[in-house]
C-alpha positions in Angstrom: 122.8 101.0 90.0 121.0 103.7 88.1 118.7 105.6 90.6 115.2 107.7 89.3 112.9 110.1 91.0 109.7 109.4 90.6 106.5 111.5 91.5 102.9 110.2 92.4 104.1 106.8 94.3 102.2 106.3 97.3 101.4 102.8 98.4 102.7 99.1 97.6 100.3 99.1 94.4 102.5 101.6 93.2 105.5 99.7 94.2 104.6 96.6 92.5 103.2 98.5 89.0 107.0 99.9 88.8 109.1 97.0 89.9 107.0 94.8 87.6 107.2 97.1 84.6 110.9 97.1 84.8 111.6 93.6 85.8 109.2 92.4 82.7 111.5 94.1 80.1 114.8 92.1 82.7 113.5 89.8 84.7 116.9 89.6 86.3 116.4 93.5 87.6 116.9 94.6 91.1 114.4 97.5 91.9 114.1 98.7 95.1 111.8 101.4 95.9 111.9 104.4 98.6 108.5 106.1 99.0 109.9 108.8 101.5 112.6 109.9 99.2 110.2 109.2 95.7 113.0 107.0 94.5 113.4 104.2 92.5 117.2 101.9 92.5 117.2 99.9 89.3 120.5 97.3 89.0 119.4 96.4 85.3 121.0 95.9 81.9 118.6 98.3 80.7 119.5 101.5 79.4 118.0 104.5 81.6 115.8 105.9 79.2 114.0 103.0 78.6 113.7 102.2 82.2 112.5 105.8 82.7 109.9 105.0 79.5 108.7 102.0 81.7 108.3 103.8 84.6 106.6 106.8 82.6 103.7 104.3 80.7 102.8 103.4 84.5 101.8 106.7 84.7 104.4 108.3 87.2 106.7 111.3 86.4 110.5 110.1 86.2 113.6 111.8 85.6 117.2 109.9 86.1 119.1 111.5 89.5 
């Protein structure tokens, strides 16, 4: 489980923009998103940096925890 911070999240649109942007490169990815805590849990075969690159094209600030 690789786990991100993630700045600007706020509501279930931005929820759905990050899990979808991560689970169209692996459709097979977990993503489960805190809002309180401004993180994002990514069970993927994706390398982090271009699951932080999906995140960032979004429009959200992430860095790997």
């Amino acid at each position: 489980m690789q786990v991100f911070n993630v700045e600007g999240m706020t509501c279930g649109h931005c929820v759905k923009a990050v899990t979808s942007a991560v689970q169209r490169e692996d459709a097979a990815a977990e993503v489960k998103v805190d809002l309180a805590q401004k993180q994002v849990s990514v069970k993927s075969e994706l390398p982090s940096a271009q699951i932080l690159e999906l995140i960032r094209e979004e429009g959200y600030e992430a860095r790997a925890i």
